[in-house]
C-alpha positions as CSV (number, residue, x, y, z in Angstrom):
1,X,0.0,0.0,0.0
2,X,1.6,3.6,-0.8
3,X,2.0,6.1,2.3
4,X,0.7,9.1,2.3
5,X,4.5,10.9,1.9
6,X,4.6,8.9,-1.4
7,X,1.5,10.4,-2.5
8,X,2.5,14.1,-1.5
9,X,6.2,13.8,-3.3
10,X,3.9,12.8,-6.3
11,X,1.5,16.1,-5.7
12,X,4.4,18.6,-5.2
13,X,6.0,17.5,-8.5
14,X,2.9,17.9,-10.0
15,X,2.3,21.7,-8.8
16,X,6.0,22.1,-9.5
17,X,6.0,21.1,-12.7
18,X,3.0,23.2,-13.8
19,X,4.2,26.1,-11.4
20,X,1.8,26.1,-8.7
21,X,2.7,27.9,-5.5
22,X,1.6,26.0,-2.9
23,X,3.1,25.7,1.1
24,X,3.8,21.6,2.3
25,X,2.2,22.0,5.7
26,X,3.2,17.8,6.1
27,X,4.5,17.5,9.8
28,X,6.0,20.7,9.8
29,X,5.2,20.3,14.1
30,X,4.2,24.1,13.9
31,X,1.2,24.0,12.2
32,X,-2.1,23.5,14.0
33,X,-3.3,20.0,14.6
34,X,-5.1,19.1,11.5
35,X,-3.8,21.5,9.2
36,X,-4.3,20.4,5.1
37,X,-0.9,18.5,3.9
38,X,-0.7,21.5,0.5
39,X,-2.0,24.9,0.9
40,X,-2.3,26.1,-2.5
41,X,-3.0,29.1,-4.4
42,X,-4.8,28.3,-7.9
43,X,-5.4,31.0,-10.0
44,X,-6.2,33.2,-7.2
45,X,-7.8,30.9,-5.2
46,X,-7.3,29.4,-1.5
47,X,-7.2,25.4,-2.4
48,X,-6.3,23.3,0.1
49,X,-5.7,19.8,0.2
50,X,-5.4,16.7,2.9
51,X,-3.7,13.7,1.5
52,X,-5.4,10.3,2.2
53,X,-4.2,6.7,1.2
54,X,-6.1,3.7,1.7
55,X,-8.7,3.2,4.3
56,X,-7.5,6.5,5.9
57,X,-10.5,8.5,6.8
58,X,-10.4,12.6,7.8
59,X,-10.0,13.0,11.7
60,X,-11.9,15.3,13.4
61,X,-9.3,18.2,13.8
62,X,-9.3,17.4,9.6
63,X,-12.8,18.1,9.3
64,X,-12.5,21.6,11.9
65,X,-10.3,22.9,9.2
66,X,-12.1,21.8,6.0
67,X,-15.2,23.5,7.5
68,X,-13.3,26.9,8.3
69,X,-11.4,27.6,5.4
70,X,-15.4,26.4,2.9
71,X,-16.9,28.8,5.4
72,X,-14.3,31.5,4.0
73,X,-15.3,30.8,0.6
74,X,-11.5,28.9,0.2
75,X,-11.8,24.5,-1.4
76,X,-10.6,22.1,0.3
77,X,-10.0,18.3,-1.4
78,X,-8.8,15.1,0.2
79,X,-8.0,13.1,-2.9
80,X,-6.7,9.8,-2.4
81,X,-4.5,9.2,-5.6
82,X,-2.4,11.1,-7.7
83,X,-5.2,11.1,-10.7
84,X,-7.8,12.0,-7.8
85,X,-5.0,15.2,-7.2
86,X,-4.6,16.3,-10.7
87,X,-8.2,15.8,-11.6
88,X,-8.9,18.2,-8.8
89,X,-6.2,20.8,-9.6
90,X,-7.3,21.0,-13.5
91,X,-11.2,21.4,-12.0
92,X,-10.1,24.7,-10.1
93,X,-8.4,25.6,-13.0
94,X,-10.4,25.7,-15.5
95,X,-13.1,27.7,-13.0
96,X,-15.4,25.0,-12.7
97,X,-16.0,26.3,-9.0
98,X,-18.2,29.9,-8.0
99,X,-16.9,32.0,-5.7
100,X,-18.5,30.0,-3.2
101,X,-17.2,26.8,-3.7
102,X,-19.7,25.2,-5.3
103,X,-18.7,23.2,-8.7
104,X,-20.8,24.6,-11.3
105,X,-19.6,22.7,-14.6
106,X,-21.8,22.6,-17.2
């Protein structure tokens, strides 16, 4: 089973390589408890991410911070594979989400 570290190195080449600035957040030990893994900034918009592998489920300092930064109009994601990640990313980019966060494709 890949670990969640795998899945971020694959994520932060991803933004790198299509020059995305983003901040790694992953066990910096400063951050508040449950802070997203990648705090990104997508053309113009707060997008923040939670890596998950497997079975791994949000915790409920996850879910306090999900809830804040929707509440301030900001995404958050918690895709589980790299495809889940990029899928996500391209979404945001091409402005499939209104000001409010809600996806409005179509």
């Amino acid at each position: 089973m890949s670990r969640e570290s795998d899945l971020q190195t694959k994520c932060i080449e991803f933004l790198k390589k299509n020059d995305i600035y983003y901040i790694n957040k992953y066990g910096d030990g400063r951050s508040g408890k449950g802070c997203p893994d990648l705090i990104c900034c997508i053309g113009g918009r707060f997008v923040a991410f939670e890596l998950k592998v497997g079975l791994n489920k949000m915790k409920p300092d996850q879910r306090i911070h999900k809830k804040r930064i929707e509440r301030n109009n900001g995404l958050h994601f918690f895709p589980y594979t790299i495809e889940e990640f990029i899928e996500d990313v391209q979404e945001v980019v091409a402005g499939h989400y209104d000001r409010s966060g809600n996806y409005k494709k179509g």
